[in-house]
C-alpha positions in Angstrom: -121.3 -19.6 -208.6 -119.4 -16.7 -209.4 -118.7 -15.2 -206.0 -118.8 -11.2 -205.7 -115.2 -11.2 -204.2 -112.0 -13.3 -203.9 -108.2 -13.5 -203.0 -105.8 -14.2 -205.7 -102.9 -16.7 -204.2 -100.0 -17.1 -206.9 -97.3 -19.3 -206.5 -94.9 -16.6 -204.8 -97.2 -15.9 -202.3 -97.4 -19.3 -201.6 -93.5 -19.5 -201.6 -93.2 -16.5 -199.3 -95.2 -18.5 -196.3 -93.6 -21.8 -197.2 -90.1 -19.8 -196.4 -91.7 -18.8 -193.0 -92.9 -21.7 -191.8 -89.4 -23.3 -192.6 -88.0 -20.3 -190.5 -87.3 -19.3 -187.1 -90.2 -17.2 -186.4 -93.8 -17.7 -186.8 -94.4 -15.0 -184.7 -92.6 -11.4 -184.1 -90.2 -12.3 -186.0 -88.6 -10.0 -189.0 -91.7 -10.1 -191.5 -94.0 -8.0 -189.7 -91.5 -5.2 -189.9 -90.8 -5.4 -193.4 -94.1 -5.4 -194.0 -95.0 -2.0 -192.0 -92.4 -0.6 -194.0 -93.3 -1.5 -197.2 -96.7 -0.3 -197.1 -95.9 2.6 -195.0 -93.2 3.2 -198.0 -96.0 2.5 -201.0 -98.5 4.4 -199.6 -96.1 7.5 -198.2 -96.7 7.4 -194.5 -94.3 7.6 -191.7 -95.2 4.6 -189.6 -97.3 1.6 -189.8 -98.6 -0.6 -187.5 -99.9 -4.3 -188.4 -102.7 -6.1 -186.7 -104.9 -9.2 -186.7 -107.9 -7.4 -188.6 -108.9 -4.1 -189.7 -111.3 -4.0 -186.4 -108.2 -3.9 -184.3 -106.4 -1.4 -186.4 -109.8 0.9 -185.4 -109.8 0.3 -181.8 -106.2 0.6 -181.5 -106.4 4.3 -183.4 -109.5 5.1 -181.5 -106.9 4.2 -178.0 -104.3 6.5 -179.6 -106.4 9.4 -179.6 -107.6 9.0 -176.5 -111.3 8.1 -177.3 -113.2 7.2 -173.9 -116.3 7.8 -171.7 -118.0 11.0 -172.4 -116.6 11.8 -176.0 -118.5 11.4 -179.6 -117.5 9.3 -182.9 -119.0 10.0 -186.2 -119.0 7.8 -189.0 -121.3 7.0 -191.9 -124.4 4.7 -191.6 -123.4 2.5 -194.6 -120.1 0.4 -193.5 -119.5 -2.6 -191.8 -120.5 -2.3 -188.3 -117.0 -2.2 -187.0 -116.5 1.2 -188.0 -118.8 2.1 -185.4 -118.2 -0.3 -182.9 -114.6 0.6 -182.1 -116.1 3.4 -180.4 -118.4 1.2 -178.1 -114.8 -0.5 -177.7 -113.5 2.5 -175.7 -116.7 3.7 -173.9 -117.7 6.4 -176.3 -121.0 7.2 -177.8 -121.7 7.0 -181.7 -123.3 8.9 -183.9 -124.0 9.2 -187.9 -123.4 11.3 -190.5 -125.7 11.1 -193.7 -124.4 10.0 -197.4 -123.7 11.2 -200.3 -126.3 10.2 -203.4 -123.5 10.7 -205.8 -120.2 8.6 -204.2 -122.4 7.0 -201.0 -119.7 8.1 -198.8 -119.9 10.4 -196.4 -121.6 13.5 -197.3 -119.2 16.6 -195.8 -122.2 19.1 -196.6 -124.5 17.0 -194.3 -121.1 17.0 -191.7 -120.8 20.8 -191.5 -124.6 21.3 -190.9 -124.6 18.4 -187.8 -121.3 20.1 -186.5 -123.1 23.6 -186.3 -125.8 22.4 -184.3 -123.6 20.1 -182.2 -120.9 22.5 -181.5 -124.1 25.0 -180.2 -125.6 21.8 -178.4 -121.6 21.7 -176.6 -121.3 17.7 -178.4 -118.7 18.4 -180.8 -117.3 15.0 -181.9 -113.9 13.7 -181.1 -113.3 11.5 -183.7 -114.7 11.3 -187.3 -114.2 7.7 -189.3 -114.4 8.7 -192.8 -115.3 5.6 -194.8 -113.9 5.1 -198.5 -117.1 3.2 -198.8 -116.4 0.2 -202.2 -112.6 2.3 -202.6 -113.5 5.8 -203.6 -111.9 8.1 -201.3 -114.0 10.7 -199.4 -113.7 14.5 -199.6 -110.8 14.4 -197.6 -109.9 17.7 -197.9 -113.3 19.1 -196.7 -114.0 16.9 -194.1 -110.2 17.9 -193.0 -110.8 21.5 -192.7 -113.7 20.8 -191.1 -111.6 18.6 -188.4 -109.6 21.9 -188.2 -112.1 24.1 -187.7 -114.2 21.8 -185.2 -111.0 20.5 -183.6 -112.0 16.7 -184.0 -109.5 14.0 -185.2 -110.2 12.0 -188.5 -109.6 8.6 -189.3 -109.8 7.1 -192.6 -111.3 3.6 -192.9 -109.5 3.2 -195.7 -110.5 -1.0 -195.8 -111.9 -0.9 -199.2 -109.3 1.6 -200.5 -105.5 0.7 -200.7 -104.1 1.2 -203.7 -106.1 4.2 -204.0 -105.1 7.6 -204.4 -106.8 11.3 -203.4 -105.6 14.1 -204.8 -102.7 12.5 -206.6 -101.5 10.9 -203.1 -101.9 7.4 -202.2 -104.3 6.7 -199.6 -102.9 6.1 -196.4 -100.3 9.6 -197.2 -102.5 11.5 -194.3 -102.7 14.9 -195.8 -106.2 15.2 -194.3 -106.1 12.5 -191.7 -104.7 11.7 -188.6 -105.0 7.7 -188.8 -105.5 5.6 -191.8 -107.0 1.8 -191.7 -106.8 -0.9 -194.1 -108.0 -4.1 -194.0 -106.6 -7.4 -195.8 -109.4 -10.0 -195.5 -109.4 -12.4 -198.5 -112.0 -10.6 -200.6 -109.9 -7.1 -200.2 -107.8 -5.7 -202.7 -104.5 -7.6 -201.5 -105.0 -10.1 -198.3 -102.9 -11.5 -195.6 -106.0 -14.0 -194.5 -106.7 -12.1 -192.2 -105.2 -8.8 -190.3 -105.0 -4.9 -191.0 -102.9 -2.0 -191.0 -102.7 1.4 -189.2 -100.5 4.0 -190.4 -100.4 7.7 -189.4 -97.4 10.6 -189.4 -97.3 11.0 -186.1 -94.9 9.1 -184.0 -96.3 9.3 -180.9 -99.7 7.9 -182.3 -97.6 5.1 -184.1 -95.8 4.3 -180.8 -99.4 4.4 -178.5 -100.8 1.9 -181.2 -98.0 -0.1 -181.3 -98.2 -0.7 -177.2 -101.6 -1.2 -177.4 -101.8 -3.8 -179.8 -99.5 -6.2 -177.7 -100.9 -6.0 -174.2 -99.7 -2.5 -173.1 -96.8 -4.0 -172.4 -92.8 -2.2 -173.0 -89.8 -3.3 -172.4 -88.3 -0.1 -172.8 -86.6 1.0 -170.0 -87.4 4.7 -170.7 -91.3 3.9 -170.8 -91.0 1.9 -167.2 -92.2 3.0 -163.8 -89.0 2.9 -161.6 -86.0 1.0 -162.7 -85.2 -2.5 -164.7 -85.2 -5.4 -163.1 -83.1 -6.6 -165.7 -82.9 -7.9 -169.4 -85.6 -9.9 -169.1 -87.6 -7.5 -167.5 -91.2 -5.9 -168.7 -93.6 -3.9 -167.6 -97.7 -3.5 -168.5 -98.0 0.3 -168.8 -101.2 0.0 -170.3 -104.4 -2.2 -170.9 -103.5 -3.9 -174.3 -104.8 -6.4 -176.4 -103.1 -9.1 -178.0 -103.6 -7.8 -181.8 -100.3 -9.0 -183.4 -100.2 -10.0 -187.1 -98.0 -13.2 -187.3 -95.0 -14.1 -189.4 -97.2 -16.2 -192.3 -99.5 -13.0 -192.7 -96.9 -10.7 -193.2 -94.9 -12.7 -195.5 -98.4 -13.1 -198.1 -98.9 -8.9 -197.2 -95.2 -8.7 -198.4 -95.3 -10.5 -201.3 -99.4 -9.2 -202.3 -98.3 -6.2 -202.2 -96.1 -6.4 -205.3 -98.9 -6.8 -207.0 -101.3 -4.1 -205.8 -101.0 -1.5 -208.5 -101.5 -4.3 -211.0 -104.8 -5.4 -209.1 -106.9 -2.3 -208.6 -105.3 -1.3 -212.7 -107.5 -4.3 -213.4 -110.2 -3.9 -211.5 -110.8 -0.4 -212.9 -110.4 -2.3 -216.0 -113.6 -4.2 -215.1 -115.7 -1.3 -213.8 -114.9 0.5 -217.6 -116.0 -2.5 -218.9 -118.9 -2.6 -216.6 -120.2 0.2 -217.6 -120.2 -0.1 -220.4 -122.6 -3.0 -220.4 -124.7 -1.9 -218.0 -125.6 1.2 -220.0 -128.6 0.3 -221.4 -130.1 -1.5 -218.2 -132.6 0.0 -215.7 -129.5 0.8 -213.2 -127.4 3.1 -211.8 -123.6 2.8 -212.2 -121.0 4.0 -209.4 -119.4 7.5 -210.2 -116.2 8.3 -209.2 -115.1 11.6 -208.4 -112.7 13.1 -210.7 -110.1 14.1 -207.6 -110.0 10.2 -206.9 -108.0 6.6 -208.3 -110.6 4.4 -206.7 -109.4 1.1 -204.9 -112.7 -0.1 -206.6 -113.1 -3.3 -204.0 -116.3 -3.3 -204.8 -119.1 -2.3 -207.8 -121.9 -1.7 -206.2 -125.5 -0.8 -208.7 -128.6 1.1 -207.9 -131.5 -0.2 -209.1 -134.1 2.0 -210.7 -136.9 0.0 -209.0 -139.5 2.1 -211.0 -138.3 0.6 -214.4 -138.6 -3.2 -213.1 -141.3 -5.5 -212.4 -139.1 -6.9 -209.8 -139.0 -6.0 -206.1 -134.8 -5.1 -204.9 -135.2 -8.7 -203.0 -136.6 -10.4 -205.7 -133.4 -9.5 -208.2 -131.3 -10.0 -205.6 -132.6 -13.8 -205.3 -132.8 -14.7 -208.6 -129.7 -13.0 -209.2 -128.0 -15.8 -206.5 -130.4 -18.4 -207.7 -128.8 -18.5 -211.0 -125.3 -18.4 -210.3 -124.2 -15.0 -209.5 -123.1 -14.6 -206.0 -124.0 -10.7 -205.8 -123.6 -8.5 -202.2 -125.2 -5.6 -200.7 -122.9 -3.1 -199.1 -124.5 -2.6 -196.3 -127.3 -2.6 -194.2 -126.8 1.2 -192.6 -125.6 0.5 -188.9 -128.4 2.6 -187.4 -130.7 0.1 -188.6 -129.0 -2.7 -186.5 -130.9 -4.0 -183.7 -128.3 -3.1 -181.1 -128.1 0.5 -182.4 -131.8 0.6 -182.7 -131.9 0.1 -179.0 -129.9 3.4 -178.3 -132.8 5.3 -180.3 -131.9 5.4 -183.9 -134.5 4.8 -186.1 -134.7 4.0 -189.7 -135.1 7.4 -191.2 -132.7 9.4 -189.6 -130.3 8.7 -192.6 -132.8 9.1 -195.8 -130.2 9.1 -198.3 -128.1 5.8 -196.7 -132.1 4.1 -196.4 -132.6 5.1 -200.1 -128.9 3.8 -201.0 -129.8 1.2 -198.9 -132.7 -0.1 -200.6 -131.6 -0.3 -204.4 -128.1 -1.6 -204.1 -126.6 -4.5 -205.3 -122.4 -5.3 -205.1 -122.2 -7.3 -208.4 -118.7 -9.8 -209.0 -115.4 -7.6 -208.9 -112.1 -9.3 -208.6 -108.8 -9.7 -210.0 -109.3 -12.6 -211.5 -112.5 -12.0 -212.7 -112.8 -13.3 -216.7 -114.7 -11.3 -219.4 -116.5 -14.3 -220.4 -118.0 -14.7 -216.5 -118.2 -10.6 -216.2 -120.8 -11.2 -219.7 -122.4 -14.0 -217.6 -123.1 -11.4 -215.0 -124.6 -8.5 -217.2 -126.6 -10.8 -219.4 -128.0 -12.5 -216.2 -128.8 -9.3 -214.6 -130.5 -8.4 -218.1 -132.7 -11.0 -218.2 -133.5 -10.5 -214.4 -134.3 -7.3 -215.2 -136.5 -7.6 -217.9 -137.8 -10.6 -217.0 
């Protein structure tokens, strides 16, 4: 089976958790640190903040800006459900923002229009989770003069997209944004097992996430109610979580990272080949926007179900069935049965339904070999014309 994603472990990352493991600290110790400021560094932001997954980092940066009862998050229906969630985290409704056809993110036309009628309805939107759905950056700077105008804060869910760049800028810089996300899961771009990464510009953010992620808890004098009782002293100042990264994770993050202009170089590699074999096949390739460097985590096709005998399903099968461990990325949130329940139905979203039922995420990693990427094309060729 080729699978659709995987890590890469060399024998330096290896190495780098070996080291830990015969250190001190296997747990707040120096690691985590270096690797906040690494990335922070690479990517251009002021201040990062590691977690235990990407789903943290978005419940932490929903906490920072104060999400709660009573307030609105928009995202896009076609992510993984935790974009959304991390709103239901913090007692706040969610709703959805239709696609894009062109770069299946979300669409900042089909914003502006629902922020008119909200803003006359009085159910502006707190937060906005812009999605860099498969690596491509959204329209960051349109959705962020939108946030301007509508006074809403943006975070970028920037799990598919590190290494990345808008505009020139790395993603995670925050020109447009208030909070960026990655996630390192072993089928990312670079991994850590598992954990994620919030960075942001603003110092006050950086500080509420950091508290938050460690059970509210300080032992800053200057944060406490009252005096110290003395150097061992704490105090639980807010309701945290326990979302630390470790020692060992930060140590493969460190030394991954290293690497992370090299991996997406070669995954964009890949996609040009890609397309190039895919051109004469009844599919649609993913564009990419000439203002973005996509992380390209994944390479998602549309079929063009009109030009094949085969149903999306049955592809899909026969695809697996023959070796090729192909993806869909995703079933649109609203669609869910627990977000069905709170009255979305299936064709709010036309364009995420549409995207929804013709997509297929085909094998795109690092170490993915020309001879098994040819496997892939002439498998989905004789699939295809069965």
């Amino acid at each position: 089976m080729i699978p659709y994603g995987r890590q890469e472990i060399s024998e330096e990352d290896i190495e780098a958790v070996v080291a830990v493991l015969r250190s001190d600290f296997l747990t707040q110790g120096p690691m985590v640190p270096r690797f906040e400021q690494a990335l922070a560094s690479k990517v251009g932001a002021s201040h990062a903040v590691a977690v235990n997954s990407a789903t943290s980092a978005l419940h932490i940066a929903c906490l920072a800006l104060e999400l709660g009862q009573g307030d609105w998050l928009w995202t896009s229906p076609v992510t993984f459900v935790a974009s959304a969630n991390c709103a239901l985290y913090c007692g706040a409704q969610v709703d959805f923002v239709d696609i894009d056809p062109r770069t299946y993110n979300l669409c900042p036309v089909a914003l502006e229009r629902k922020l008119v009628e909200a803003e006359q309805q009085g159910r502006l939107p707190k937060v906005v989770v812009a999605v860099h759905l498969c690596g491509q950056p959204c329209d960051m700077q349109a959705i962020g003069a939108l946030a301007k105008r509508f006074g809403f804060a943006v975070i970028e869910d920037a799990s598919h997209a590190i290494g990345g760049r808008y505009q020139g800028d790395y993603v995670g810089s925050g020109r447009f944004s208030d909070i960026t996300i990655f996630s390192f899961h072993p089928v990312k771009i670079i991994t850590t097992a598992e954990g994620g990464m919030a960075v942001t510009n603003d110092e006050s953010l950086a500080a509420r996430m950091a508290l938050y992620r460690s059970h509210g808890i300080t032992r800053d004098p200057a944060l406490m109610v009252g005096e110290s009782d003395g150097p061992w002293y704490y105090q639980q100042i807010e309701l945290g979580f326990n979302y630390r990264m470790t020692e060992l994770q930060a140590a493969l993050g460190v030394s991954q990272l290293a690497r992370l202009d090299d991996f997406v170089a070669r995954r964009h590699a890949l996609a040009r080949r890609y397309d190039q074999l895919l051109a004469a096949l009844p599919v649609t390739c993913p564009w990419q926007h000439p203002d973005s460097y996509s992380g390209l985590h994944l390479y998602p096709i549309r079929l063009q179900l009109g030009r094949i005998a085969l149903s999306h399903r049955e592809v899909f099968e026969q695809l697996r069935e023959r070796g090729i461990g192909v993806n869909l990325h995703y079933i649109p949130v609203h669609t869910q049965p627990y977000y069905a329940a709170m009255g979305f139905a299936a064709d709010d979203f036309p364009q995420s339904m549409a995207y929804y039922r013709e997509a297929i995420s085909l094998p795109m990693y690092h170490s993915l070999t020309e001879a098994q990427q040819d496997e892939v094309v002439a498998t989905l060729t004789e699939v295809c014309h069965g």
